[in-house]
Backbone as a ProteinNet text record, in pm:
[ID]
protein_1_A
[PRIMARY]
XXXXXXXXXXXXXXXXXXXXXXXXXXXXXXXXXXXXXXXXXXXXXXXXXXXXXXXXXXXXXXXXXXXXXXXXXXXXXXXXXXXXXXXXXXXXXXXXXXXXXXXXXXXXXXXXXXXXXXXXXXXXXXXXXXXXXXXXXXXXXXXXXXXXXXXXXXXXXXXXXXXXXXXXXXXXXXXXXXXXXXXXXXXXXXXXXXXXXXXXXXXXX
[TERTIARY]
83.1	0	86.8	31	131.9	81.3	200.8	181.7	123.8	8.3	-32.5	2.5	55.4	93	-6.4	-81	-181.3	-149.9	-134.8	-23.1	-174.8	-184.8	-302.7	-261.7	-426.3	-420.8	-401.6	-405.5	-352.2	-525.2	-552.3	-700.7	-727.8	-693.4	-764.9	-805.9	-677.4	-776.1	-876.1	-890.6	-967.6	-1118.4	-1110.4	-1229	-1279.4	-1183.6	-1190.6	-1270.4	-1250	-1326.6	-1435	-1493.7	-1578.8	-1703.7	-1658.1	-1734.5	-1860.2	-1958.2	-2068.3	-2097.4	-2125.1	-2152.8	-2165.8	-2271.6	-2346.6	-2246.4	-2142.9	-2041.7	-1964.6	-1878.4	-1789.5	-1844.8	-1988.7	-2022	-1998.4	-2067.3	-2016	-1879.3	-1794	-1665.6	-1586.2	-1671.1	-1614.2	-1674.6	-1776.7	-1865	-1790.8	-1741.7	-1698.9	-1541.1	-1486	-1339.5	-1360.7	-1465.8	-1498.1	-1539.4	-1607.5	-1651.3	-1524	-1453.1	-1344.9	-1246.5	-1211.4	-1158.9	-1176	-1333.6	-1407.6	-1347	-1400.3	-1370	-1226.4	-1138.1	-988.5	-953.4	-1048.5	-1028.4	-1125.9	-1217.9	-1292.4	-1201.6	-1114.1	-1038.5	-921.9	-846.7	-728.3	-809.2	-913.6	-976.8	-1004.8	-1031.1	-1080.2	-940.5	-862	-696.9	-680.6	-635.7	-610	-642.6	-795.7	-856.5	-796.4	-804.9	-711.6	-599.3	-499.9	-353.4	-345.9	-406.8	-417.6	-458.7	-559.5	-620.3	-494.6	-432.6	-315.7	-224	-191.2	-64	-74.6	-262.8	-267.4	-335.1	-402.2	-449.9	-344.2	-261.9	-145.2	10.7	23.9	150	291.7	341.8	380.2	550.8	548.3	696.7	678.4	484	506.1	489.1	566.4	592.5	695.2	771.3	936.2	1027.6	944.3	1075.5	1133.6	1002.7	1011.2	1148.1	1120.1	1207.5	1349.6	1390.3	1516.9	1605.1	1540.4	1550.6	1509	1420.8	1390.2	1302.8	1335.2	1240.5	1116.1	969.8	838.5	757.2	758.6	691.9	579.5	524.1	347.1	400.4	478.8	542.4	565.3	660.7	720.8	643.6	557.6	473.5	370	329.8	251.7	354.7	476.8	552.2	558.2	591.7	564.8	444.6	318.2	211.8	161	232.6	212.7	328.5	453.6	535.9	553.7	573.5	522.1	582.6	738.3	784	744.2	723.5	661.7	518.3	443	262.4	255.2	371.9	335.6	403.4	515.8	509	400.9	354.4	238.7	100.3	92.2	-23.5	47.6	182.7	172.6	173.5	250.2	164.4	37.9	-48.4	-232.3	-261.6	-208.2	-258.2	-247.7	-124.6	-93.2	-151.2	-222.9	-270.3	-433.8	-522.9	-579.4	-623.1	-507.6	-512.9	-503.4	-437.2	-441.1	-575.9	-589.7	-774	-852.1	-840	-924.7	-893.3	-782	-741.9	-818.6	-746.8	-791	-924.9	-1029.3	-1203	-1191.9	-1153.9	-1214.4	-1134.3	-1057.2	-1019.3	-1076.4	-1119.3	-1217.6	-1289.9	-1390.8	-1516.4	-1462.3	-1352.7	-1383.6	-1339	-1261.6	-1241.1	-1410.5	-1455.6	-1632.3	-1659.3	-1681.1	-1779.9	-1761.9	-1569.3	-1541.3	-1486.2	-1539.6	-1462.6	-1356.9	-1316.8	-1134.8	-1082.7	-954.4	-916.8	-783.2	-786.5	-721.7	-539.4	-549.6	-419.2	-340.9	-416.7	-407.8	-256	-148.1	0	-21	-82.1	-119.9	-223.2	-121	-124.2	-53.7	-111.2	-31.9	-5	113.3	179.2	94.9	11.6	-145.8	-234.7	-235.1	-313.6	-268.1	-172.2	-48.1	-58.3	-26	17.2	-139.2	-253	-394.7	-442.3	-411.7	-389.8	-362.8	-234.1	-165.7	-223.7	-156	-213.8	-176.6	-300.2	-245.7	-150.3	-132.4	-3.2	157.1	141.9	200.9	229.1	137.2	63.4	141.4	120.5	127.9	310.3	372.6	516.9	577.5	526.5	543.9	546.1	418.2	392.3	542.8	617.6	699.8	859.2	798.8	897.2	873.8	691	678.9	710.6	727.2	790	929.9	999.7	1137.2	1199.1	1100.9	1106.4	1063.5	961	885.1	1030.6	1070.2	1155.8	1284.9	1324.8	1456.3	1438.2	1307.9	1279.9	1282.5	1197	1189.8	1340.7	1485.9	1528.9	1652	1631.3	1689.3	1609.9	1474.3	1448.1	1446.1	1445.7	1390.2	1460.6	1536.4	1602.3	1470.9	1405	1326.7	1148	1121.9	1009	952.8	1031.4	980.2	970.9	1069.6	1084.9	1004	964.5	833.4	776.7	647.6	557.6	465.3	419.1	282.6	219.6	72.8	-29.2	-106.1	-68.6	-99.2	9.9	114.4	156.6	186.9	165.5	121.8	44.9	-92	-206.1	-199.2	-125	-58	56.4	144.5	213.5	140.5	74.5	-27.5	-116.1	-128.6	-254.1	-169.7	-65.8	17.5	56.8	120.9	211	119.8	-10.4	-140.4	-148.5	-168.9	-278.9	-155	-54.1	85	101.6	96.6	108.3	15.3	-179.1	-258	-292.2	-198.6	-215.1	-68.5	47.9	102	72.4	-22.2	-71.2	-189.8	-250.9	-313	-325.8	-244.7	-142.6	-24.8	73.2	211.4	222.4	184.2	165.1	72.1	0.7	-63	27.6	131.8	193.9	295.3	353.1	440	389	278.1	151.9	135.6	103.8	125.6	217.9	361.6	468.3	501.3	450.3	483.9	403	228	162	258.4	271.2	372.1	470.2	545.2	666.3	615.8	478.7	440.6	418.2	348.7	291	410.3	504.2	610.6	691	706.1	761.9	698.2	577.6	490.7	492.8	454.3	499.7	653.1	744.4	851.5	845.5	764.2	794.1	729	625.3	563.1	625.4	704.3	790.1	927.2
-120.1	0	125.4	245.6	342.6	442.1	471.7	597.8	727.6	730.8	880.4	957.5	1093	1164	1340.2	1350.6	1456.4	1539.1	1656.9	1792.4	1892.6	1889.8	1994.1	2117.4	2190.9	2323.2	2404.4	2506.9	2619.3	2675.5	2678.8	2648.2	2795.6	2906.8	3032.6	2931.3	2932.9	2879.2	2775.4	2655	2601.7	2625.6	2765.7	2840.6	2893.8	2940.7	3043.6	2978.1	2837.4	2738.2	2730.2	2665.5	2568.4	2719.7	2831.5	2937.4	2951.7	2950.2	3005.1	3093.2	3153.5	3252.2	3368.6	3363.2	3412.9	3492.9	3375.8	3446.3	3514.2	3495.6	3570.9	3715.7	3734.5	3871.2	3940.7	3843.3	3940.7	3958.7	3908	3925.8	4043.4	4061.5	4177	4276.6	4307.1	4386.9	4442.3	4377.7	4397.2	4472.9	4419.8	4481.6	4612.1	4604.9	4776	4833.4	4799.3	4915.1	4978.5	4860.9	4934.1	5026.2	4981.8	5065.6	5194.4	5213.8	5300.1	5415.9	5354.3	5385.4	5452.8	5363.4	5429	5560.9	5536.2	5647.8	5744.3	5739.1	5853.9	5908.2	5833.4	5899.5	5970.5	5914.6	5982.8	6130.9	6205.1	6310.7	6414.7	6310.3	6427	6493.9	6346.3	6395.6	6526.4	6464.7	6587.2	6681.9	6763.1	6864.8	6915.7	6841.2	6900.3	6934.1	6845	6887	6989.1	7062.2	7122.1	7294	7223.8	7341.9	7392.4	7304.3	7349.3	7430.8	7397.6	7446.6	7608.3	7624.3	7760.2	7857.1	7760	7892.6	7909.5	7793.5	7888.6	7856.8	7987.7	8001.3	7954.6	7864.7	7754.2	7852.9	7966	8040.2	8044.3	8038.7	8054.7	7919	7809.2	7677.3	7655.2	7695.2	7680.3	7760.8	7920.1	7997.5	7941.8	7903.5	7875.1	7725.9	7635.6	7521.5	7570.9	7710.8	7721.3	7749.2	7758.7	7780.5	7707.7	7642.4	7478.2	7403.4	7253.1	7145.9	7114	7120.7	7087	7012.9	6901.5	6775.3	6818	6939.3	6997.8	7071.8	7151.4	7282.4	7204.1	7085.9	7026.3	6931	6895.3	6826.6	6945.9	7047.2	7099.6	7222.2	7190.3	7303.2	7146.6	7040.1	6932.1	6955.7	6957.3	6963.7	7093.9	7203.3	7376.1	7415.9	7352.8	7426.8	7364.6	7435.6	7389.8	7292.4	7273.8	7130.3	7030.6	7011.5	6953.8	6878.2	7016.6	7001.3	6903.6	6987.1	6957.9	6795.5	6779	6600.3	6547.2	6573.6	6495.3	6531	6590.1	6598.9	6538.7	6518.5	6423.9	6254.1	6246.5	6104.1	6090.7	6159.2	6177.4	6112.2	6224.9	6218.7	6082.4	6066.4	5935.8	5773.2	5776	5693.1	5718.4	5806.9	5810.7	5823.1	5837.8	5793.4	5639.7	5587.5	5430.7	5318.8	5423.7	5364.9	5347.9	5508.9	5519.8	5425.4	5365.4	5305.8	5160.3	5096.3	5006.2	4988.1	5060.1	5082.2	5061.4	5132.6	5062	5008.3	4933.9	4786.3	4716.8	4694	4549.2	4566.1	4677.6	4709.4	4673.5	4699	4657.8	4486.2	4440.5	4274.2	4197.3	4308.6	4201	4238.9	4302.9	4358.5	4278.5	4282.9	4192.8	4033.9	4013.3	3846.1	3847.8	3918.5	3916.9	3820.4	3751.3	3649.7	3758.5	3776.7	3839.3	3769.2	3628.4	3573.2	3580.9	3593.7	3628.9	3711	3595.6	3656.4	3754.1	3767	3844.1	4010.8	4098.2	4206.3	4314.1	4439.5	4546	4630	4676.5	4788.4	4886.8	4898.3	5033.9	4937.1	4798	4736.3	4636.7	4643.5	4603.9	4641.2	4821.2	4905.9	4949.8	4979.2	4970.4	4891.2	4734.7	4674.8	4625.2	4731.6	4674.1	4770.7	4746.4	4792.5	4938.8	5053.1	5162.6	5202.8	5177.1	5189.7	5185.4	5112.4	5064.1	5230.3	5222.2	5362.4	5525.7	5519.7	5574	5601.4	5503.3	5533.7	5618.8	5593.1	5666.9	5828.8	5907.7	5983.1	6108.9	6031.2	6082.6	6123.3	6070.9	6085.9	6181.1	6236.8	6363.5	6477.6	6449.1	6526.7	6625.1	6459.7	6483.7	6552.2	6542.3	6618.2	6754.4	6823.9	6945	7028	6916.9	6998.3	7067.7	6945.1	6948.1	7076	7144	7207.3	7343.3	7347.2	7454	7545.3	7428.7	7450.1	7519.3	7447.5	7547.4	7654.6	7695.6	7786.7	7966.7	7851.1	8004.6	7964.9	8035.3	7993.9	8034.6	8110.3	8135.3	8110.1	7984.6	7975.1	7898.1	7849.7	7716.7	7793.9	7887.2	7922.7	8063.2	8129.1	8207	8242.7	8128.4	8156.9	8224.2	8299.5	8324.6	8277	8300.8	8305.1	8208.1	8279.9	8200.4	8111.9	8092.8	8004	7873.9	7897.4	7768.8	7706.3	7754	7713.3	7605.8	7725.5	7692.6	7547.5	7525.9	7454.2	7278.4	7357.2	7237	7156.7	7243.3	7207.2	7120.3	7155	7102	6943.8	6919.9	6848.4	6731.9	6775.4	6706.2	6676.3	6709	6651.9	6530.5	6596.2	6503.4	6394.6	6386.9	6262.8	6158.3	6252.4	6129.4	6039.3	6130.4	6097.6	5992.2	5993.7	5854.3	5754.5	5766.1	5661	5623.1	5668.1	5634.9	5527.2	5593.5	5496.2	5574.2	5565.8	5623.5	5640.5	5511	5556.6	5635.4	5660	5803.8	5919.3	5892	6091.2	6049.6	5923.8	5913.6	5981.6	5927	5972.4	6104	6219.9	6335.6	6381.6	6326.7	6412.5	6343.9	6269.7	6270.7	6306.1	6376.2	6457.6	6637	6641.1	6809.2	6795.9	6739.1	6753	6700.9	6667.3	6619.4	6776.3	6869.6	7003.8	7089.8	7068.9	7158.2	7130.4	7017.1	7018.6	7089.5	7074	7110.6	7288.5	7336.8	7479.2	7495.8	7430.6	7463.3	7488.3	7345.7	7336.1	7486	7547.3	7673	7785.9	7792.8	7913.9	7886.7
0	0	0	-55.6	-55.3	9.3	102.9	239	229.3	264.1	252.3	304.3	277.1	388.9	355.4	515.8	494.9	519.3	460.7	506.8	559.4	718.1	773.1	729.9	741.6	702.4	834	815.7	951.8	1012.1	1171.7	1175.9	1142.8	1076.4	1006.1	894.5	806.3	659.9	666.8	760.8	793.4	845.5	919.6	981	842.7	735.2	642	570.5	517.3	431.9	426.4	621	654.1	668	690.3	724.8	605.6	673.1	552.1	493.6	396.1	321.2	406.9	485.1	589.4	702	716.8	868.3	773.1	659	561.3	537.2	497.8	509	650	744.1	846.3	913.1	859.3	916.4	796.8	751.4	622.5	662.8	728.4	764.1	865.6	934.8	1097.5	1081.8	972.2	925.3	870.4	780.3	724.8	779.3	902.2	994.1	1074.7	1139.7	1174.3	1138.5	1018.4	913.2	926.1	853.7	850.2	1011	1103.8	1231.8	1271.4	1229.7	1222.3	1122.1	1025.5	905.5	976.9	1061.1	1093.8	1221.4	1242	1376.5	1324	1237.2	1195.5	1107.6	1058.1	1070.8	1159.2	1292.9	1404	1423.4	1450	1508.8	1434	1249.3	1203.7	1242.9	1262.2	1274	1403.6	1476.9	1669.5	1633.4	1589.4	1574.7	1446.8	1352.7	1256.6	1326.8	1424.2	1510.7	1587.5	1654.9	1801.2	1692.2	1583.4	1535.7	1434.6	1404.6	1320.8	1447.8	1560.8	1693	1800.5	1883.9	1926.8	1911.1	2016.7	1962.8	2040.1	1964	2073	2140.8	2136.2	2169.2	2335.4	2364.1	2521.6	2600	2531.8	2567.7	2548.2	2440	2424.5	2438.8	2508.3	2577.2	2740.3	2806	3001.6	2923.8	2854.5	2821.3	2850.7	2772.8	2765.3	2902.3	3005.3	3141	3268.1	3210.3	3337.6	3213.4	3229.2	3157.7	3251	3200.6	3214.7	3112.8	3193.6	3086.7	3009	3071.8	3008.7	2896.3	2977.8	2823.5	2706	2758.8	2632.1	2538.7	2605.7	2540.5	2432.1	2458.4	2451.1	2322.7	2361.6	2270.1	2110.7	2138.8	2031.5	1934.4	2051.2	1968.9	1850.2	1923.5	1854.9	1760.9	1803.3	1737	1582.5	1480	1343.4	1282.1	1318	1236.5	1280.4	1441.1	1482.2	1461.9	1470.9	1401.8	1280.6	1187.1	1063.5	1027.4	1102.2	1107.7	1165	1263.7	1283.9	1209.3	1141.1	1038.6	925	902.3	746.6	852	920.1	956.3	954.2	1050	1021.3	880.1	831.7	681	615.5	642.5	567.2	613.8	707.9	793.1	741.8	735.3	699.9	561	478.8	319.9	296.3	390.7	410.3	468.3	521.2	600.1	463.4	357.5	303.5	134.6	116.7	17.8	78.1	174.2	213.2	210.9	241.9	228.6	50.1	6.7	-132.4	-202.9	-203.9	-233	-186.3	-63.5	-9.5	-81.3	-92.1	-132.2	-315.3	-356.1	-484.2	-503.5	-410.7	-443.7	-430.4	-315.5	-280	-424.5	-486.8	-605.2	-721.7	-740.2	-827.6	-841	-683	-672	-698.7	-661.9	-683	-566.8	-568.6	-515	-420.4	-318.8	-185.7	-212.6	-266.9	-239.7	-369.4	-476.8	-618.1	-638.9	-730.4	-739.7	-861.3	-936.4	-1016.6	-985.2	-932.7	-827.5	-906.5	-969.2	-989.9	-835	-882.4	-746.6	-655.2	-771.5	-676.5	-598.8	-646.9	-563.4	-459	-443.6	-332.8	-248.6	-295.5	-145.3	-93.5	-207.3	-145.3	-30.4	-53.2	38.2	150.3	173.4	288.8	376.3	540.2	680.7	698.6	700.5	725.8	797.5	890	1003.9	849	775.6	671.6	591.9	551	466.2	600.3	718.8	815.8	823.7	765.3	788.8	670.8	578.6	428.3	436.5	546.1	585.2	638.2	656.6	724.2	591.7	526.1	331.2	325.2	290.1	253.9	387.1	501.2	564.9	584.2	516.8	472.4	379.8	295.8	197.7	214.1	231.3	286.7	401.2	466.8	572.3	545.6	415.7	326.2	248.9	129.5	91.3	170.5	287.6	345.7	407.6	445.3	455.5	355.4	238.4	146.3	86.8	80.7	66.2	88.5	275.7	374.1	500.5	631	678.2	825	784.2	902.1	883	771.9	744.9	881.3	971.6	1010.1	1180.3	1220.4	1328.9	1356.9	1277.2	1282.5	1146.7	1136.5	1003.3	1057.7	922.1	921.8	950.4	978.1	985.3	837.3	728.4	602.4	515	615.3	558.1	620.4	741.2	829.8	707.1	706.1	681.9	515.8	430.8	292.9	313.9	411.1	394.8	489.6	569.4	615	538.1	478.6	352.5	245.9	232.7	112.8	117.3	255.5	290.4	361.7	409.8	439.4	288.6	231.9	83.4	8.5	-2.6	-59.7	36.8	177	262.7	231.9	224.9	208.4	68.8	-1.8	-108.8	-130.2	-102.9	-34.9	8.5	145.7	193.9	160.7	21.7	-12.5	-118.9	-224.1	-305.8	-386.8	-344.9	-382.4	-542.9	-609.1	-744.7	-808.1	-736.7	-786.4	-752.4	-699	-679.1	-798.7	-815.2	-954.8	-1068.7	-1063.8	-1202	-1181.8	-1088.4	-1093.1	-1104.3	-1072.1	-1166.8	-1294.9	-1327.8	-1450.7	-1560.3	-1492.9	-1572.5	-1532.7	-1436.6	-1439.9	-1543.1	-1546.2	-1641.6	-1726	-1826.1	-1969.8	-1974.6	-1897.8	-1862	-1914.3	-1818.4	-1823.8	-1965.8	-2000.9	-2169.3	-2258.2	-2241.9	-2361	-2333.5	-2215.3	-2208.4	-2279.6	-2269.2	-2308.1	-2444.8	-2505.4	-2652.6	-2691.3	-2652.4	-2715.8	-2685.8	-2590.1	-2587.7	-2659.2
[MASK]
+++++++++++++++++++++++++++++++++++++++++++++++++++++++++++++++++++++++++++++++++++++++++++++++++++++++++++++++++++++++++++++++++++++++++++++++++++++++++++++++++++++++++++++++++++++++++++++++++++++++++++++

């Protein structure tokens, strides 16, 4: 007789199998709500930390610093003072561009029976995919960049801005983060519609 040998499955895929139609919706249900939930939180955040950094003014938290350390000041000079702010609004951002990629990819694999394990995967639907927290680290590129910029630009953009340019560079560096963690190849695809832009201006002048 010849030896069978039964190679068990792992008890998820096993639960995953035997599960009925019935529990599969609701365990999809229960993931998009959360989702949903995480993407409605990384919003509020934004809006608080967006708020602390254009209403005050974090100089009367980081002058008492230069003369005794206070865990409140310092915490509170993190949250106001703008390189600061504004890293933590491109993480935000980018965390919640990831919530919101992730929401519709599920929503489009249910629609189209698309197969989740499927090696046949373009790059936008990869990083759509994966775990915002994922999406959430990316966040911190466009920071790098924004900070790198600002610093060769302007030597005092960062240590007392405006009023409207807080607002202008928040806005910027928010929209470029969630749009990272949302799906990165879409910001490829926008520069490489600018510079189709910028040639073609060239060619007419």
């Amino acid at each position: 007789m010849e030896e069978v040998t039964l190679i068990p499955q792992t008890l998820t895929e096993t639960r995953v199998e035997n599960a009925s139609p019935h529990n599969r919706t609701s365990v999809h249900r229960k993931n998009h709500t959360v989702i949903a939930l995480m993407g409605s939180c990384g919003v509020v955040v934004w809006i608080m930390f967006f708020s602390l950094g254009m209403l005050i003014d974090s100089s009367q938290y980081r002058t008492p610093l230069l003369t005794r350390f206070n865990w409140y000041q310092f915490f509170m000079a993190v949250l106001t003072y703008t390189p600061t702010n504004i890293a933590i609004l491109c993480l935000v951002s980018a965390f919640t561009g990831g919530c919101a990629s992730l929401l519709v990819i599920s929503k489009a694999e249910k629609a189209l029976g698309l197969d989740k394990q499927s090696t046949h995967k373009t790059s936008s639907h990869v990083y759509m995919s994966e775990s915002p927290f994922s999406s959430l680290l990316r966040g911190i590129v466009v920071f790098f960049a924004f900070l790198g910029g600002v610093v060769v630009t302007s030597s005092t953009a960062l240590s007392a801005p405006s009023f409207e340019a807080y607002i202008q560079a928040a806005g910027v560096v928010s929209m470029l983060s969630f749009v990272v963690g949302y799906d990165p190849t879409m910001f490829r695809a926008l520069i490489s519609i600018g510079e189709k832009m910028n040639g073609k201006s060239q060619d007419q002048t």
